[in-house]
C-alpha positions as CSV (number, residue, x, y, z in Angstrom):
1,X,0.0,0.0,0.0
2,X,1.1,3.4,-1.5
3,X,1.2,5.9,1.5
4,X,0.6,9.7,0.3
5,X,3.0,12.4,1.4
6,X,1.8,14.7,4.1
7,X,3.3,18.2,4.4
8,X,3.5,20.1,7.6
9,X,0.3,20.9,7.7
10,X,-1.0,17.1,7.6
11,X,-2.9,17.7,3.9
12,X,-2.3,15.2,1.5
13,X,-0.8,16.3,-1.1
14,X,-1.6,15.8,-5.1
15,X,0.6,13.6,-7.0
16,X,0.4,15.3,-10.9
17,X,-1.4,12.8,-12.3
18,X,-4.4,13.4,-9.7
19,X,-4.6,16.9,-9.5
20,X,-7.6,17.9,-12.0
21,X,-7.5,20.0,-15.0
22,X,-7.8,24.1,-15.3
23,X,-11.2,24.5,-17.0
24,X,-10.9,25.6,-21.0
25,X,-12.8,28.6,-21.9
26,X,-13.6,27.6,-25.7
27,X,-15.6,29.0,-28.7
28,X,-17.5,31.9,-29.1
29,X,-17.8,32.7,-25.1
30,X,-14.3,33.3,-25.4
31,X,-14.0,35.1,-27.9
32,X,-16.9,37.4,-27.0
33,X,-15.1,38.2,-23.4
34,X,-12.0,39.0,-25.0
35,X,-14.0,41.5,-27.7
36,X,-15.7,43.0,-24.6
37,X,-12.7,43.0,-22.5
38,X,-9.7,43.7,-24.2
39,X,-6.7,44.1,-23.1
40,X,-5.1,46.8,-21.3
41,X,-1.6,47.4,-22.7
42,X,1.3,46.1,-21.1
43,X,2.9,49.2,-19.2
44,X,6.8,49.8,-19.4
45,X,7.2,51.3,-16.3
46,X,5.2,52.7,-12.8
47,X,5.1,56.7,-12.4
48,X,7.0,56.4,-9.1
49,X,10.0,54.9,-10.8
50,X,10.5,58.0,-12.9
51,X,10.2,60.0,-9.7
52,X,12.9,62.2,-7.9
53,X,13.5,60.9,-4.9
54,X,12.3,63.7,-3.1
55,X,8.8,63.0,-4.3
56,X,8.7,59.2,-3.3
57,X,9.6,60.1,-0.2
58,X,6.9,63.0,0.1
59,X,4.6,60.2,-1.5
60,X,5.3,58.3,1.7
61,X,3.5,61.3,3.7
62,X,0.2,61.0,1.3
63,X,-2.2,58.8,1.4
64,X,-2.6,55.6,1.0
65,X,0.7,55.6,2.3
66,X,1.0,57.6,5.0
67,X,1.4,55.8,8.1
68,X,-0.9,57.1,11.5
69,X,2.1,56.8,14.3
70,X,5.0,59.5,13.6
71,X,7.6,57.1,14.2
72,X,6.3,55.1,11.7
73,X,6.5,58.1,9.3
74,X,9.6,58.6,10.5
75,X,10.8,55.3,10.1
76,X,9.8,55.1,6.5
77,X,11.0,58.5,5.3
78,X,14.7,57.7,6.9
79,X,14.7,54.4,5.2
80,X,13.4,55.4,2.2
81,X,16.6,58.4,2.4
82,X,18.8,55.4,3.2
83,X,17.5,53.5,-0.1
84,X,17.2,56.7,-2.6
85,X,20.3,58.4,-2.0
């Protein structure tokens, strides 16, 4: 008798051969999500990266970053400095 291998957690785990397909979208429902849903372009790069460091680190006092505890802000502004410079 074959005994399954158990990770740490105590699951079985799935040998290949059991584990069960990924459902194919096919035909014309397909094709009709990708004509309503096209693609977005692939982007080259994220605005931040282009940034001066000055402004991602007065990014890190706007929200959604800002943190609520000063030393936090702190925290993040002196190792963003540490990082950027």
């Amino acid at each position: 008798m074959k005994s399954r291998v158990h990770d740490m957690t105590g699951a079985a785990r799935v040998r290949p051969a059991e584990q069960p397909r990924a459902p194919q979208a096919v035909g014309g429902v397909m094709r009709q999500a990708r004509d309503r849903f096209p693609a977005r372009p692939a982007g080259t790069r994220w605005a931040m990266t282009c940034a001066s460091a000055e402004e991602v680190i007065a990014a890190l006092d706007r929200p959604p970053f800002r943190a609520e505890n000063v030393h936090t802000r702190w925290e993040r502004r002196s190792g963003a400095r540490a990082i950027l410079h």
